[in-house]
C-alpha positions as CSV (number, residue, x, y, z in Angstrom):
1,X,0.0,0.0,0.0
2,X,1.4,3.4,-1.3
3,X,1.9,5.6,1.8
4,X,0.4,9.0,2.3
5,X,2.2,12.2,2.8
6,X,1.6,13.9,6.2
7,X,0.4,17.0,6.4
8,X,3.7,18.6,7.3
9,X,5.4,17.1,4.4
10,X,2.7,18.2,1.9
11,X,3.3,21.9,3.2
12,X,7.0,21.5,3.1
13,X,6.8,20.4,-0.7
14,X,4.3,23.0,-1.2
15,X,6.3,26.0,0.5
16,X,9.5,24.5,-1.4
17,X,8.0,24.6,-4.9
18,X,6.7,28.2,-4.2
19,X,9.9,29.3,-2.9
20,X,12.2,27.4,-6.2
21,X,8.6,29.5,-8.5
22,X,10.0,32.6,-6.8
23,X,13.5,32.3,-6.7
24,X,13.5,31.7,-10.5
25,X,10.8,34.5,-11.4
26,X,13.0,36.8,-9.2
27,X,16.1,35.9,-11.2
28,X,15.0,35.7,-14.9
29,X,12.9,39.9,-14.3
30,X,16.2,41.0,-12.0
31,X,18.3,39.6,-15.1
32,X,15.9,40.9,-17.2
33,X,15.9,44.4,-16.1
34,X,19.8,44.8,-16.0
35,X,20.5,43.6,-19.3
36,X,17.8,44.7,-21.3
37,X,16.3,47.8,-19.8
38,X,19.4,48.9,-17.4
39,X,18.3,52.9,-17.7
40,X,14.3,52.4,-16.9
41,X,13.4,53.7,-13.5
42,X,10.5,51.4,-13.0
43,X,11.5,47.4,-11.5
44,X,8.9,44.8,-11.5
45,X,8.6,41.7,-9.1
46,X,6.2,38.9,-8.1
47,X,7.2,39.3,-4.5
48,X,3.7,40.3,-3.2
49,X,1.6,37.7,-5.9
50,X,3.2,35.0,-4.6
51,X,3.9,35.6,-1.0
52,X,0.3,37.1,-0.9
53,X,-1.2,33.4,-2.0
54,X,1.6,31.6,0.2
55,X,0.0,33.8,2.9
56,X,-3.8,32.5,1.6
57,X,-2.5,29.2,1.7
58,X,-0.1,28.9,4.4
59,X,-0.6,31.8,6.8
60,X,2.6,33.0,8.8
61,X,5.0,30.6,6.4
62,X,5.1,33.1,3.8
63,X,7.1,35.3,5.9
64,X,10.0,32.9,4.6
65,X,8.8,34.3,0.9
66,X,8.9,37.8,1.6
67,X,12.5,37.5,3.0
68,X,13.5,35.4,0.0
69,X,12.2,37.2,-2.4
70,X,14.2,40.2,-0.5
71,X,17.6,38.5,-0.5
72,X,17.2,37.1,-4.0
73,X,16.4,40.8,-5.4
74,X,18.9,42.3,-3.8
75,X,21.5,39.4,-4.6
76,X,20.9,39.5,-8.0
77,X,20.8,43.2,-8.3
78,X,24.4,43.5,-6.6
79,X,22.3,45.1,-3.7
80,X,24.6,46.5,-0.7
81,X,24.4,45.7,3.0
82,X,22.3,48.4,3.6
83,X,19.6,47.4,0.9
84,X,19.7,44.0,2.3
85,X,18.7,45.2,5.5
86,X,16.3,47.8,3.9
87,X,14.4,45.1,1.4
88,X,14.5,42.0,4.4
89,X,12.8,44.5,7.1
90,X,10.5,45.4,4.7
91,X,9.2,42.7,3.0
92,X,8.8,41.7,6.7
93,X,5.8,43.8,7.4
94,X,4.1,42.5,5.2
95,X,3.2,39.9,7.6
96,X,0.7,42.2,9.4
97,X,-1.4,41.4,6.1
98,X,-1.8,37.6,7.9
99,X,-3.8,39.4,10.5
100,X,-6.2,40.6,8.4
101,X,-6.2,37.3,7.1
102,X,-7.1,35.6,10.3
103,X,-9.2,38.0,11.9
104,X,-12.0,38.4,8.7
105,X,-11.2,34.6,7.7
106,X,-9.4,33.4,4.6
107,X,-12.7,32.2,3.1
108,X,-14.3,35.5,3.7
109,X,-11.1,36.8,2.2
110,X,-10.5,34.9,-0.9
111,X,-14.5,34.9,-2.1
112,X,-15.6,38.1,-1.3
113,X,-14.0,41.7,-2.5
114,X,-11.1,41.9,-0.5
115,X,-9.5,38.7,-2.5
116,X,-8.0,41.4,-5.0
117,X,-7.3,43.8,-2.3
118,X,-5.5,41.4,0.0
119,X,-2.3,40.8,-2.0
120,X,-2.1,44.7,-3.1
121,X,-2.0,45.3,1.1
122,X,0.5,42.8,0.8
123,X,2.5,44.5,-1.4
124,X,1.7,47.7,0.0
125,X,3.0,46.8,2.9
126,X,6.3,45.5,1.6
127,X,6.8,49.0,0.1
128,X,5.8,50.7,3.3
129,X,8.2,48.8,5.5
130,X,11.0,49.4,3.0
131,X,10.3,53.0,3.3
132,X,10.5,52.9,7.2
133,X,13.7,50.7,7.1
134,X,15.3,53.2,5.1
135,X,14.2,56.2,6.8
136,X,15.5,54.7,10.0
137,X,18.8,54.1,8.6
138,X,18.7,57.7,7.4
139,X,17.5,58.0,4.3
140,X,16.2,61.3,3.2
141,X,12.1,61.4,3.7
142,X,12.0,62.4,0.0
143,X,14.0,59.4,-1.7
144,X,11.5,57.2,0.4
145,X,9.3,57.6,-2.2
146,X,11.0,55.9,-4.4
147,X,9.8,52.5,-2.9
148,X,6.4,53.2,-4.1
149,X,7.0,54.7,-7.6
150,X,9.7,52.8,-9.2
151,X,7.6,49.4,-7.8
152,X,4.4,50.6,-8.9
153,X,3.8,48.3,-12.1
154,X,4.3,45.6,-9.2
155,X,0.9,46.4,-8.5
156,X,-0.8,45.9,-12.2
157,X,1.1,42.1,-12.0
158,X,0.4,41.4,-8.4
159,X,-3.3,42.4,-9.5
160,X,-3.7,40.3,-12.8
161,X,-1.8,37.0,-11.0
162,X,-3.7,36.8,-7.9
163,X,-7.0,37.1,-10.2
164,X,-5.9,34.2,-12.4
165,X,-4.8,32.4,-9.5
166,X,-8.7,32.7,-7.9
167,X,-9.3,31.0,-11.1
168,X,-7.4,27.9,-10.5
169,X,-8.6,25.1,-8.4
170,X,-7.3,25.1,-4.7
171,X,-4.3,27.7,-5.7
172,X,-5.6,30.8,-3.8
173,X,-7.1,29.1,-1.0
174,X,-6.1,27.6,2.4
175,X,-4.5,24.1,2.1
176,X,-6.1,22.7,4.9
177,X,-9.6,23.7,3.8
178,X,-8.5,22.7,-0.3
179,X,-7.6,19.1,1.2
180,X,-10.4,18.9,3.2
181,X,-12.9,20.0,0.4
182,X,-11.0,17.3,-2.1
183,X,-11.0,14.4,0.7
184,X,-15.0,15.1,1.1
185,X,-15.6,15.1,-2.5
186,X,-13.7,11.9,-2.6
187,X,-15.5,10.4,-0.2
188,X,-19.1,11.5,-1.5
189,X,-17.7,10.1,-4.7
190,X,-16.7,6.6,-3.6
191,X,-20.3,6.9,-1.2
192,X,-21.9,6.8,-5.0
193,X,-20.7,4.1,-6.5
């Protein structure tokens, strides 16, 4: 008899294949944006798409994706120390977004209205907490804004991927309630036959 996977080996697959989606989406627009549109003021990244649905589906586990997603932009982008710490911080805050997430439910979350405003909090947030982490290690108040201006096409793809990934089966939704769902339509299935 094939065995099953537990449930904490299913989420370590799961976070593992989002992190390795990440990593490589990360690289190829990073790689993108230095060799064939080094001069244009505006960057692009998936950081809040996909850590917004590992947030849907995992809660506080895609804290690990925002801080990868940091360390890989800024690794790939010859980042300093200082924009390490700036982007890691950051990205860190948005976490706060998984309170929202728990306090209205992720069901009343990912079916009603706030399923396409979620991840833009998300990313909100990351830009929000880059701006604080730079202001406290003395940036000027006025180059803060660059956070939110030169990231804002991040918000048109965060957008458009997390309202294709509603779309999909199981991809924008809790994994405990997806499996539970499937395992009861399973059952009603094999109760029919």
């Amino acid at each position: 008899m094939k065995r099953q996977r537990s449930f904490e080996e299913y989420r370590a697959i799961d976070l593992t294949l989002w992190a390795v989606m990440l990593a490589v989406f990360e690289f190829v627009i990073v790689m993108a944006a230095r060799f064939w549109f080094p001069g244009q003021p505006f960057t692009v990244s998936l950081a809040g798409a996909i850590t917004a649905i590992v947030y849907m589906r995992w809660s506080w586990w895609g804290g690990i994706h925002a801080l990868l997603s940091a360390v890989i932009f800024c690794f790939f982008s010859g980042g300093t120390p200082r924009q390490f710490v700036i982007y890691c911080l950051g990205n860190l805050l948005s976490l706060a977004a998984v309170l929202l997430l728990e306090r209205i439910g992720k069901e009343r979350v990912r079916t009603g209205y706030l399923s396409l405003v979620f991840p833009l909090l998300v990313l909100v947030l990351m830009q929000t907490g880059r701006a604080l982490a730079a202001l406290l290690l003395g940036a000027a108040p006025a180059g803060v804004i660059d956070f939110y201006t030169t990231d804002s096409l991040s918000l048109l793809f965060t957008f458009v991927i997390i309202w294709m990934a509603k779309r999909l089966d199981g991809i924008y939704e809790d994994q405990k309630h997806y499996l539970l769902r499937i395992h009861a339509k399973e059952e009603q299935k094999g109760g029919q036959i």
